[in-house]
C-alpha positions as CSV (number, residue, x, y, z in Angstrom):
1,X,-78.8,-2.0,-23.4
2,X,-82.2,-1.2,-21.5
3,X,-82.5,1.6,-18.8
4,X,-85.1,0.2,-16.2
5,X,-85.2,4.1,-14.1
6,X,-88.0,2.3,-11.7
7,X,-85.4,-0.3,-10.4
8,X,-84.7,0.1,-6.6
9,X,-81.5,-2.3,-7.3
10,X,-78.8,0.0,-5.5
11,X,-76.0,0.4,-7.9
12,X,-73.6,-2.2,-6.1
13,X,-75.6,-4.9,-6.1
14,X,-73.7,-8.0,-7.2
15,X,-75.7,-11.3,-8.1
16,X,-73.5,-14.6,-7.6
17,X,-74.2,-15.8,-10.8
18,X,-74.2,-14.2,-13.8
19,X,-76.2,-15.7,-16.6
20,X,-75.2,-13.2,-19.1
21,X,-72.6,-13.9,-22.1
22,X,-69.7,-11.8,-21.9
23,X,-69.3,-8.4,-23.5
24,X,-68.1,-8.0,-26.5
25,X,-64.1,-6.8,-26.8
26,X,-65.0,-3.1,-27.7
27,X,-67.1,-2.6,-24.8
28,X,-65.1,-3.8,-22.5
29,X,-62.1,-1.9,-23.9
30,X,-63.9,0.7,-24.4
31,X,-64.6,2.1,-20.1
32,X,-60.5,1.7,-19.2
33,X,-59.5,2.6,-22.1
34,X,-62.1,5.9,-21.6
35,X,-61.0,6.5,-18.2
36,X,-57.0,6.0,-18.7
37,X,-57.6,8.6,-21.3
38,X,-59.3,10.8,-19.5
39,X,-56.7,10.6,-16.9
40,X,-53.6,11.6,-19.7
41,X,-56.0,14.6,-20.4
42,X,-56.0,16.1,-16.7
43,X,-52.2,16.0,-17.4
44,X,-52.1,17.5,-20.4
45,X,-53.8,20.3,-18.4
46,X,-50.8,20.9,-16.3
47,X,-47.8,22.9,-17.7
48,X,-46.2,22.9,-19.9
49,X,-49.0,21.7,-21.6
50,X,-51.2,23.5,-20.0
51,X,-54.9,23.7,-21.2
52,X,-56.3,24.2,-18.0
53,X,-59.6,23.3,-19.4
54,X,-59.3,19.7,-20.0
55,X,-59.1,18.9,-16.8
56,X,-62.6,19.8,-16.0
57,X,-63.2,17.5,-19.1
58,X,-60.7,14.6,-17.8
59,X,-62.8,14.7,-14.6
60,X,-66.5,14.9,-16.7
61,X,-65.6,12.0,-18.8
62,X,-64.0,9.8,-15.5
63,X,-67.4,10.5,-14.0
64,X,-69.1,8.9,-17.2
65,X,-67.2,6.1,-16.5
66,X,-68.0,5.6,-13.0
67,X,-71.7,6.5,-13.2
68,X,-72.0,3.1,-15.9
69,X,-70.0,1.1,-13.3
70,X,-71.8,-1.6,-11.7
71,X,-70.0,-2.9,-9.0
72,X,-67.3,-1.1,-6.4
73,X,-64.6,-3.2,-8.0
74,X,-65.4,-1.8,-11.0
75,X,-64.9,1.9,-9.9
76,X,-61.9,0.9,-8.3
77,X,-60.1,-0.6,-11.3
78,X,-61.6,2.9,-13.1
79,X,-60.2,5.0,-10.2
80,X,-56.7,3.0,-10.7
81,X,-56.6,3.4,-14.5
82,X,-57.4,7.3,-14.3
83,X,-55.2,8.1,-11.5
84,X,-52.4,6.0,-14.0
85,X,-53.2,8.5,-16.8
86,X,-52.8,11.6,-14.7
87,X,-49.7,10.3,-12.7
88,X,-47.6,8.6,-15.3
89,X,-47.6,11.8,-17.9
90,X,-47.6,14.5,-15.2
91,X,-44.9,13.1,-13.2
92,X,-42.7,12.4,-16.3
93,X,-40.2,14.3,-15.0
94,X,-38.9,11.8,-12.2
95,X,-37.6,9.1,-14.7
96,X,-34.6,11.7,-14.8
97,X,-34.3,11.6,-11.2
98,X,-35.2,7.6,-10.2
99,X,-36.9,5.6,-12.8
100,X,-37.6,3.0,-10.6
101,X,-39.0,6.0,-7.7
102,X,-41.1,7.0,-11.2
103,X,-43.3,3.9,-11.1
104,X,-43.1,3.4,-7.4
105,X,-44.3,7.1,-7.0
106,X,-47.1,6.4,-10.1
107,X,-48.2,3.0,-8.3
108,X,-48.5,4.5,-4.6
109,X,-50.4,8.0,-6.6
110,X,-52.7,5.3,-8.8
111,X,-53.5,3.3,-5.5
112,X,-55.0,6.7,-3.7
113,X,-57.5,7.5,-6.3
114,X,-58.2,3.4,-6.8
115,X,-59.4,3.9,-3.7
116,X,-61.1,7.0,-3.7
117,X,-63.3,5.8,-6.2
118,X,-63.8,2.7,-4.0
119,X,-65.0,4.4,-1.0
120,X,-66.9,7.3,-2.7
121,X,-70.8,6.7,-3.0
122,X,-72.8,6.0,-5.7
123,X,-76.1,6.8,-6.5
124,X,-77.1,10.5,-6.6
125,X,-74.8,11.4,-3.5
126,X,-71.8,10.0,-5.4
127,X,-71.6,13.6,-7.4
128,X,-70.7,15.2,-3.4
129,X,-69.4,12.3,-2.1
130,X,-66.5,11.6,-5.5
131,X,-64.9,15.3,-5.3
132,X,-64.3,14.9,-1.5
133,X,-62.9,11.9,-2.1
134,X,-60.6,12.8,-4.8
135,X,-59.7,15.9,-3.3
136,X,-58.8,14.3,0.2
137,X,-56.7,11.6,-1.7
138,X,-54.4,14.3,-3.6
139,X,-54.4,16.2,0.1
140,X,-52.7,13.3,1.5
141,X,-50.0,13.1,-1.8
142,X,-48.8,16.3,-0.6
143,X,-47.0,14.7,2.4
144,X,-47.5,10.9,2.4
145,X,-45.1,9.1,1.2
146,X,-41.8,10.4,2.0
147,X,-43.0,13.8,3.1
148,X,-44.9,14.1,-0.4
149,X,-44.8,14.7,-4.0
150,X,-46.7,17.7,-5.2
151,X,-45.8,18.0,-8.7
152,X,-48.8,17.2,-11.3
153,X,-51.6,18.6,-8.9
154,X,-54.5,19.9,-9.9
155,X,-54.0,23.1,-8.6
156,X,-51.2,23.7,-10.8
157,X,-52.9,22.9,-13.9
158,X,-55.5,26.0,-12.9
159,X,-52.9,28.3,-12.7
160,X,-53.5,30.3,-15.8
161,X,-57.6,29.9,-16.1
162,X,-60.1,31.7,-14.0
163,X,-60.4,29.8,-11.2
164,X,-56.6,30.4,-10.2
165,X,-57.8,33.3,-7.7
166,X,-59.9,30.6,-5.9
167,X,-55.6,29.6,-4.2
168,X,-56.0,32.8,-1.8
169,X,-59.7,31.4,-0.2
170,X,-58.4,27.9,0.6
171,X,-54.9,27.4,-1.7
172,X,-54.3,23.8,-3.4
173,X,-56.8,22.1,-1.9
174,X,-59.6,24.6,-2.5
175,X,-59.0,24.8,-5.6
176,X,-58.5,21.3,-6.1
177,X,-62.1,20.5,-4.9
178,X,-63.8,23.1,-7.2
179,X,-61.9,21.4,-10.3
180,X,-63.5,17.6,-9.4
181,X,-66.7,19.3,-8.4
182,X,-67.5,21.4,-11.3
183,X,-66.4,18.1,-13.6
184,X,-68.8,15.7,-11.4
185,X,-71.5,17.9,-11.9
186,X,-71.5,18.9,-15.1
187,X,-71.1,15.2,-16.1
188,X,-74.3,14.2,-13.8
189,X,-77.4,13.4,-15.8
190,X,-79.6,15.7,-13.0
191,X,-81.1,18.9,-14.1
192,X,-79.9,23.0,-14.0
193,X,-79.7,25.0,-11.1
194,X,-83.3,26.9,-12.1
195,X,-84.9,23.2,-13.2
196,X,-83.9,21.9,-9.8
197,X,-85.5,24.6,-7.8
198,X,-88.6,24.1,-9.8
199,X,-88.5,20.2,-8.7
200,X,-87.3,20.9,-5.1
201,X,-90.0,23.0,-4.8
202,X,-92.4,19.9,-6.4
203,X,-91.3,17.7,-4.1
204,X,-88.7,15.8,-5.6
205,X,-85.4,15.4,-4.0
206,X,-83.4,13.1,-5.9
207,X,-81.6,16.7,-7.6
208,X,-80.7,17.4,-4.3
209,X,-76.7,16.5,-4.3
210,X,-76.2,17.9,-8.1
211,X,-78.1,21.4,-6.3
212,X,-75.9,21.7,-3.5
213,X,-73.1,20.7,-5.4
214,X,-73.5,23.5,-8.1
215,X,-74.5,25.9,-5.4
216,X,-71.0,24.8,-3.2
217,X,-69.1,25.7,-6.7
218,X,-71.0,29.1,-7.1
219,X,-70.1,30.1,-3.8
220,X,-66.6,29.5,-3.2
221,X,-66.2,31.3,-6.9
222,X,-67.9,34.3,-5.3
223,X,-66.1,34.2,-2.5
224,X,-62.9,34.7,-4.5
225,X,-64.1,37.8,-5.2
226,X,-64.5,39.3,-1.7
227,X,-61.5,37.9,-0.3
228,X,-58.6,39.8,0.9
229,X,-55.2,39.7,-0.9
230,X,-53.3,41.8,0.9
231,X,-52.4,45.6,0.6
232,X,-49.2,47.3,-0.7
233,X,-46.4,49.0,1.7
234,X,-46.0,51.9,-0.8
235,X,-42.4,50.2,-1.1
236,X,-40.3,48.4,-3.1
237,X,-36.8,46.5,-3.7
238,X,-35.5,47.0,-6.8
239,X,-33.7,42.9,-7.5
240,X,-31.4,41.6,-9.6
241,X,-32.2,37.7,-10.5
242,X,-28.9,36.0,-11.5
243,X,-29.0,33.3,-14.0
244,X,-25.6,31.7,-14.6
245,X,-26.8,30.0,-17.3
246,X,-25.5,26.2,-19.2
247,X,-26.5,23.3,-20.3
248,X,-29.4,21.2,-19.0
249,X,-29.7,17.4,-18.0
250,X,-26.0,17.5,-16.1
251,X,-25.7,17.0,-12.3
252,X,-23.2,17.6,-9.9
253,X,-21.2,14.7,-10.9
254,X,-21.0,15.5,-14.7
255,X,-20.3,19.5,-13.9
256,X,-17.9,21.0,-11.7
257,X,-19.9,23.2,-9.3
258,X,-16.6,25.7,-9.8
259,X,-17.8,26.4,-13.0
260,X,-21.4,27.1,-11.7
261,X,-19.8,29.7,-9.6
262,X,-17.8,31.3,-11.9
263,X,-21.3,31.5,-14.9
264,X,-22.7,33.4,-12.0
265,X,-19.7,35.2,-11.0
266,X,-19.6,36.3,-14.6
267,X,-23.2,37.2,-15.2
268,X,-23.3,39.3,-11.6
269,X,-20.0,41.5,-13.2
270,X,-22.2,42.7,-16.1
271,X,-24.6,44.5,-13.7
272,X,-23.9,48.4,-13.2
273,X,-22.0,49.1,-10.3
274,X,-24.3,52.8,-10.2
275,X,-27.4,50.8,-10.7
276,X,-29.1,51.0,-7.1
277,X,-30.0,48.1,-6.1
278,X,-31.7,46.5,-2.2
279,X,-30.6,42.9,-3.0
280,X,-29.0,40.3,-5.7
281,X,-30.6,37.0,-5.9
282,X,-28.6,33.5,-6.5
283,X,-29.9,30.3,-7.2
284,X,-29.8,27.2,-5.0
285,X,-26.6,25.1,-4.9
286,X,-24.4,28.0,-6.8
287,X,-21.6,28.0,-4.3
288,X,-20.4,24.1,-3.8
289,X,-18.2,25.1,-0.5
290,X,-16.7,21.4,-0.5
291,X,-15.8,21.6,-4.1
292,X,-14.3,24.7,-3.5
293,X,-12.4,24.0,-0.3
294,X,-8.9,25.2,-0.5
295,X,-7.1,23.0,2.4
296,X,-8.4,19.3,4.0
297,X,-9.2,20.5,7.3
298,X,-13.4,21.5,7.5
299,X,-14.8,25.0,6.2
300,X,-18.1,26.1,5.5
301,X,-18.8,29.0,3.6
302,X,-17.7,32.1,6.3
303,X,-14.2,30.6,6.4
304,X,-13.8,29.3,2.4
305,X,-12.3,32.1,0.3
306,X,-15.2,31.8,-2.4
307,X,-16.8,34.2,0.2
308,X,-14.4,36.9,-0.4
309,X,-15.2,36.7,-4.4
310,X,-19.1,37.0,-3.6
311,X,-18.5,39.9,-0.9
312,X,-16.3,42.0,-3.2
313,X,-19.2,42.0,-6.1
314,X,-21.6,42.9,-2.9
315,X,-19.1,45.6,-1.8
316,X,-18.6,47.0,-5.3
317,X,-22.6,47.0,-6.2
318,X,-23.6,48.5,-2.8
319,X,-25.9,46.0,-2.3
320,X,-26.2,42.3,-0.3
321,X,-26.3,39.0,-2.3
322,X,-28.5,36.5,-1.4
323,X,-26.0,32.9,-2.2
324,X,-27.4,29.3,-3.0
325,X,-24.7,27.6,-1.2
326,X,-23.9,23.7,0.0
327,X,-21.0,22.5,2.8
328,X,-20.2,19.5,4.4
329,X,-22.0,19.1,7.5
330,X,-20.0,17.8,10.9
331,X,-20.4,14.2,11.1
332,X,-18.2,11.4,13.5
333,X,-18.6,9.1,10.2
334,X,-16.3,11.1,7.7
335,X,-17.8,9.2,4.5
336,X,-21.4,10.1,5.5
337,X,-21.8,12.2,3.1
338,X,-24.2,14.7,4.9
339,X,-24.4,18.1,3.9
340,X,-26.4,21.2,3.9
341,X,-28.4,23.1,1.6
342,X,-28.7,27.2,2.6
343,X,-29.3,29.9,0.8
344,X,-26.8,32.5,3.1
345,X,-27.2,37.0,2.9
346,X,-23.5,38.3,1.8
347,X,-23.4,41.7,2.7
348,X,-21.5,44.7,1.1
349,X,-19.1,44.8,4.2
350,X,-18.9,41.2,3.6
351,X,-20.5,39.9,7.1
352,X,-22.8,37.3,7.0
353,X,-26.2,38.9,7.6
354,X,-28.9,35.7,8.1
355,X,-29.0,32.2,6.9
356,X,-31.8,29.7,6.1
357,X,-31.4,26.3,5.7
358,X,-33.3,24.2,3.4
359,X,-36.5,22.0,5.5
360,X,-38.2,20.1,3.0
361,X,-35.8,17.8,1.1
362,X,-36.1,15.7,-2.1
363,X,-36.4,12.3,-2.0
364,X,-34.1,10.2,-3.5
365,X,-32.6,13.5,-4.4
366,X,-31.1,14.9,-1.0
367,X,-31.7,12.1,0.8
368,X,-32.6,8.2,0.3
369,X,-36.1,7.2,2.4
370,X,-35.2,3.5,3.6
371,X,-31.5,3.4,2.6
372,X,-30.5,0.7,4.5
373,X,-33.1,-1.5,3.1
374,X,-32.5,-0.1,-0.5
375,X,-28.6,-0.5,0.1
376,X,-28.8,-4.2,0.2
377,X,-30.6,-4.3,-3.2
378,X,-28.7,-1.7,-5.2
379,X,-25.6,0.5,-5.0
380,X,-27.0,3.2,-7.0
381,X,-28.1,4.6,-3.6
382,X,-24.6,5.7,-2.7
383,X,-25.1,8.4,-5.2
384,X,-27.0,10.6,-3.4
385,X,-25.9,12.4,-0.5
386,X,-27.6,13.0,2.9
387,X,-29.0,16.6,2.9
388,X,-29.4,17.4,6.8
389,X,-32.9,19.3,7.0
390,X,-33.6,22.8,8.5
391,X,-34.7,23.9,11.7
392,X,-35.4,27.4,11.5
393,X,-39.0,29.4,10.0
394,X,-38.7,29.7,6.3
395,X,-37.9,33.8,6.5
396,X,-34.8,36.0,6.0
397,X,-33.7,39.3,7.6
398,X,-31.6,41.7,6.6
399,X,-31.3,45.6,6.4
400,X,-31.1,47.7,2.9
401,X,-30.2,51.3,2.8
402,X,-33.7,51.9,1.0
403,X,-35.8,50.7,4.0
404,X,-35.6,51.9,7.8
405,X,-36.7,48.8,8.9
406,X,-34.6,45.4,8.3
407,X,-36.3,43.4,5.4
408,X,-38.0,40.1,5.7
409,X,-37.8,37.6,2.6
410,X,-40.2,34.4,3.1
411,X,-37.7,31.6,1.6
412,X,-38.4,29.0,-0.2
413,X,-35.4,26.6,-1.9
414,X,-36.6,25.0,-5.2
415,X,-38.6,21.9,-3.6
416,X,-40.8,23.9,-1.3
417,X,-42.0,26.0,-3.4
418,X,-44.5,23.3,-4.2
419,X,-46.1,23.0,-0.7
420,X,-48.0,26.0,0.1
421,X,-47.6,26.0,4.0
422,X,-43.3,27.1,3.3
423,X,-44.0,30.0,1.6
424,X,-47.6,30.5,4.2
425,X,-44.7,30.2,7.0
426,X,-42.4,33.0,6.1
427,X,-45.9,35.1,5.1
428,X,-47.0,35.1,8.6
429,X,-43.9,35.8,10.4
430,X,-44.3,39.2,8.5
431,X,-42.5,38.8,5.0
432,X,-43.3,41.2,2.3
433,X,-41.6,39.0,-0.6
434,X,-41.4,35.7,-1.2
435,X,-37.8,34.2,-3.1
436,X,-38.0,30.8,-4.6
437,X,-33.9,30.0,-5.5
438,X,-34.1,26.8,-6.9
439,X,-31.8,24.4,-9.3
440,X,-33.1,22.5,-11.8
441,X,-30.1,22.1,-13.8
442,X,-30.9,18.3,-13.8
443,X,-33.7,17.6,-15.6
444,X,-34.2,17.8,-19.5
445,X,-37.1,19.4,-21.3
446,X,-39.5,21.8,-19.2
447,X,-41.7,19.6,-17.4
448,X,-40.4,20.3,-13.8
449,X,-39.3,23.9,-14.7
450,X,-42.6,25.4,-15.9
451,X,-44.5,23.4,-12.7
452,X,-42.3,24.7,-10.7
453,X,-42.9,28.6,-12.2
454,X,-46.9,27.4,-12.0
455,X,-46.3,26.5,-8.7
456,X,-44.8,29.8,-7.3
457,X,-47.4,32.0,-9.0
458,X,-49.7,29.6,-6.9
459,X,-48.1,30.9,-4.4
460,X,-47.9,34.7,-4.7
461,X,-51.9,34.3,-5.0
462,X,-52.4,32.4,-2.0
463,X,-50.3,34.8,0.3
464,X,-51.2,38.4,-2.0
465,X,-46.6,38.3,-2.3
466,X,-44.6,39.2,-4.8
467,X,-42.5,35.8,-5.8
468,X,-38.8,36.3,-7.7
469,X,-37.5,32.7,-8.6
470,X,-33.7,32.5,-9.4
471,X,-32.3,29.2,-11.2
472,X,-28.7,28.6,-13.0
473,X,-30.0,27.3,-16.0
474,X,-34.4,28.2,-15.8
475,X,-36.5,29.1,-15.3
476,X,-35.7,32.4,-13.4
477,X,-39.0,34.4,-13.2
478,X,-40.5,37.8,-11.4
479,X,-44.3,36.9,-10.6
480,X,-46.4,39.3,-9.0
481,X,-49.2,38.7,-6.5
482,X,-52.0,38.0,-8.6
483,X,-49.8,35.0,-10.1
484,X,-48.9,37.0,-13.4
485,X,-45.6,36.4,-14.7
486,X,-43.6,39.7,-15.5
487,X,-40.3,38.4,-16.4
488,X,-38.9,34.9,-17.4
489,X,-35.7,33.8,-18.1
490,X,-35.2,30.7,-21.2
491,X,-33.5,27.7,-20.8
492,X,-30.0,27.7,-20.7
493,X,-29.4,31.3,-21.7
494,X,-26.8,33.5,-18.7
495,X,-28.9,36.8,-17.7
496,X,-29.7,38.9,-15.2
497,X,-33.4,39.8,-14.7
498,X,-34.4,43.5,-12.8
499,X,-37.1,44.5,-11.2
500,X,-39.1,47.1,-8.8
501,X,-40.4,44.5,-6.8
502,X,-43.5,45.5,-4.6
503,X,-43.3,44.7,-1.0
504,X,-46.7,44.2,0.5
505,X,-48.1,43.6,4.4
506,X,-52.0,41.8,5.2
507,X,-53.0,38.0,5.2
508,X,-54.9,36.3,2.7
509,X,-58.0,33.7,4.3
510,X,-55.7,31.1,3.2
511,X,-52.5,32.8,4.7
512,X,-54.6,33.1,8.0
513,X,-56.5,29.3,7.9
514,X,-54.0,27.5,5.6
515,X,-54.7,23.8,4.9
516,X,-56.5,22.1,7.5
517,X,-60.2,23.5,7.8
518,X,-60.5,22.6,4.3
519,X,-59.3,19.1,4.6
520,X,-62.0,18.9,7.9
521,X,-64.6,19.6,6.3
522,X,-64.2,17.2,3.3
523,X,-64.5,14.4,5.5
524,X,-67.2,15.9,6.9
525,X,-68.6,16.2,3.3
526,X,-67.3,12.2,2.2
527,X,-68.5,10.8,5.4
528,X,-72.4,12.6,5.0
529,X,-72.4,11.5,1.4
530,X,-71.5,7.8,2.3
531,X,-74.0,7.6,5.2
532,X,-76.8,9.4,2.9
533,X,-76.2,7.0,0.0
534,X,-76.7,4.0,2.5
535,X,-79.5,5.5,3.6
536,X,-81.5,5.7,0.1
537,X,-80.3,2.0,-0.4
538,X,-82.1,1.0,2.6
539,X,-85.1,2.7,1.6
540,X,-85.1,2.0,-2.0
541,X,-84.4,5.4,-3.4
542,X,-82.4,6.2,-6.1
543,X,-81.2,8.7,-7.6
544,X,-79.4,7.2,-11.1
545,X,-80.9,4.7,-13.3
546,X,-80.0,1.4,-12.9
547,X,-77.9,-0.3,-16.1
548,X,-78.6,-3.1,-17.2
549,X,-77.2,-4.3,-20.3
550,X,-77.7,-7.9,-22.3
């Protein structure tokens, strides 16, 4: 292999013939097989792995592979192959919920970044042009298709390294960009910061991208170090977490949600009646008011006598409980099969204080996207129920003795946890905590569970709140709002967690800007890079050198 660095051959230039012999096997082996691997190491980065370093070097060594690249096609089958290595392990989780939604879902995922490397630049702008690209591509996973999958982002994988505090400048996505733009750059061939200067200064430009793009990084970090995270009330809640505890890998079908209520029935009995407490926390989907109905004609949870159990604990504890509960929801087609998901405030007197209802829903979990196609290729869809989605602001309000004024609880149920703008929602309409009741009861092993704990300590750092998650089985967790996990719950195991929680007021930038100025300007960024690096093809520059091998 010769390096010719005075070609002016842009890097996608394509001849119509080829004279060459083919490659060898090894080297053409060699690129996928480097890229799908460095794909399965960004995974391994995200819990419950969770090295948070190799993703940098899953994003360094894709970039090798891109940078030797000769034609667009060829980026895009690298793009494909790395996105597969990321996806596939990271999202391992969803064969338990829909195998065949686990390679749909890996497909649709590969396809974004086969396509990001695609349209990215080459040449010297690629090193601005590729993280914009990458970042914008996981920015639209978090709501297209289906309303999104954000599990096995690289947020989460960032969680416990250094760069986590980057969430409360400009959350997920931020912190997404500074990942692929430290990994581009440190993979480029182009000199240090202090080498560059010396050559800007000389004239040449050619380090230009790699400067800017080190210079981006460095600010943002510093940044993070300024930025507001909020302030403390001088208050607190003292919570008890309920964990009902059992087995894992069981669904509704397999375990009789009476039994869920009666593990947490059980657990909530060993707490101290003269412990003073502001509020006990459930899980999602503790109370199963159909399972529980007493008589054929319609109830929902303020008319099923399960409420009278829950409001006698709240009576003799002093204190509301804050129920995970599901009901059939009124329908003219009695075999709908539409329900609700709500987590409902039980208070000591045993009125029914506030009520929020689930918004973002699972897919082919709480509801089925295109069931009446997918009902003329499979029964299996009949399975799963038709969760009817929320209307109201992701808050809660109710009073407790300790506090003068009525307490406000940004709420969160299991699922939307993982997009930062539920948990933003309740933050700005003036909650001082954030609850994340959640149920994953359904999956084996700890992939889901620990993402889903990485994910809510993502989101005490964006919005500077306190986040207590409650689950039946784990993990339950108390997380405080730099993202540091207090107390956790194991698998499995019934307990009750407590803790002084710390209620705190002010607005992070990304509580106050959120997702979209971010997203803005990196197609600002993608679109300058593209038209720069079409520019230095037109006039010969560039700023890489040109491969050519035998």
């Amino acid at each position: 292999m010769s390096i010719d660095t005075g070609s002016t051959a842009g890097p996608d230039v394509d001849t119509a013939v080829d004279p060459r012999p083919p490659r060898p096997l090894h080297q053409r082996v060699a690129r996928p097989a480097l890229a799908l691997g460095a794909g399965a190491l960004t995974a391994l980065s995200l819990p419950p792995w969770g090295f948070w370093p190799l993703a940098i070097i899953g994003v360094m060594l894709f970039e090798v592979c891109l940078r030797t690249a000769q034609t667009r096609w060829e980026r895009v089958r690298i793009g494909a192959l790395f996105g597969a290595g990321w996806m596939y392990l990271g999202m391992g989780w969803m064969v338990q919920l829909t195998p065949p939604g686990y390679v749909a879902a890996g497909l649709i995922f590969t396809t974004y970044h086969a396509v990001a490397a695609g349209v990215a630049p080459a040449g010297r702008w690629g090193v601005i042009g590729r993280p914009a690209a990458h970042t914008l591509v996981e920015a639209i996973r978090l709501s297209l298709p289906f309303g999104g999958v954000p599990l096995a982002t690289m947020g989460v994988s960032q969680v416990g390294g250094p760069l986590a505090p980057l969430a409360s400048v400009g959350g997920v996505i931020l912190l997404t960009w500074v990942v692929f733009q430290i990994g581009f750059v440190l993979a480029d061939t182009q000199p240090g910061v202090w080498a560059a200067i010396r050559q800007l200064r000389d004239g040449d430009r050619t380090v230009l991208p790699n400067f800017i793009g080190r210079i981006a990084v460095a600010l943002v970090i510093l940044l993070s170090f300024v930025a507001p995270s909020g302030a403390a009330t001088g208050g607190t809640l003292s919570v008890a977490v309920v964990q009902g505890g059992g087995k894992q890998g069981t669904s509704a079908l397999e375990v009789p949600s009476s039994l869920v209520t009666e593990r947490h029935l059980e657990a909530t009995a060993t707490i101290d009646a003269d412990r003073d407490l502001d509020f006990v926390l459930w899980p999602e989907n503790t109370i199963d008011v159909n399972d529980l109905r007493s008589t054929p004609e319609f109830e929902d949870f303020s008319n099923s006598p399960i409420r009278d159990l829950v409001a006698a604990e709240a009576n003799r504890l002093g204190a509301p409980i804050v129920v995970g509960i599901t009901e059939d929801a009124r329908a003219d087609d009695p075999t709908a099969r539409r329900y609700t998901n709500a987590q409902v405030v039980v208070m000591p007197d045993g009125e029914l204080a506030g009520r929020y209802d689930k918004v973002r829903r699972v897919p082919f979990g709480e509801y089925v996207p295109l069931r009446g196609v997918l009902e003329k290729i499979t029964s299996a869809v009949d399975q799963v129920g038709e969760a009817v989605p929320g209307t109201e602001r992701a808050v809660l309000t109710f009073d407790v003795e300790s506090q003068a004024e009525p307490v406000q609880l940004a709420t969160v149920i299991s699922w939307e946890v993982f997009f930062g703008g539920r948990a933003r929602e309740g933050v700005t309409d003036g909650a001082t905590i954030i609850i994340n009741p959640t149920n994953g009861a359904s999956y084996t092993g700890t992939i889901v569970q620990s993402q889903q704990v990485a994910s809510s300590r993502l989101r005490a750092i964006e919005t500077g709140r306190w986040v207590v998650q409650a689950a039946p089985t784990g993990f339950s967790a108390v997380i405080n709002s730099d993202g540091d996990v207090l107390q956790r719950t194991s698998v499995s195991e019934q307990r009750v967690l407590y803790a002084d929680v710390e209620m705190r007021t002010g607005n992070t930038w990304y509580t106050q800007l959120g997702d979209g100025p971010f997203i803005w300007l990196l197609v600002v960024v993608l679109a300058a890079s593209i038209l720069l690096a079409r520019r230095d093809q037109a006039t010969g520059v560039s700023g890489e050198p040109h491969i050519t091998e035998p």
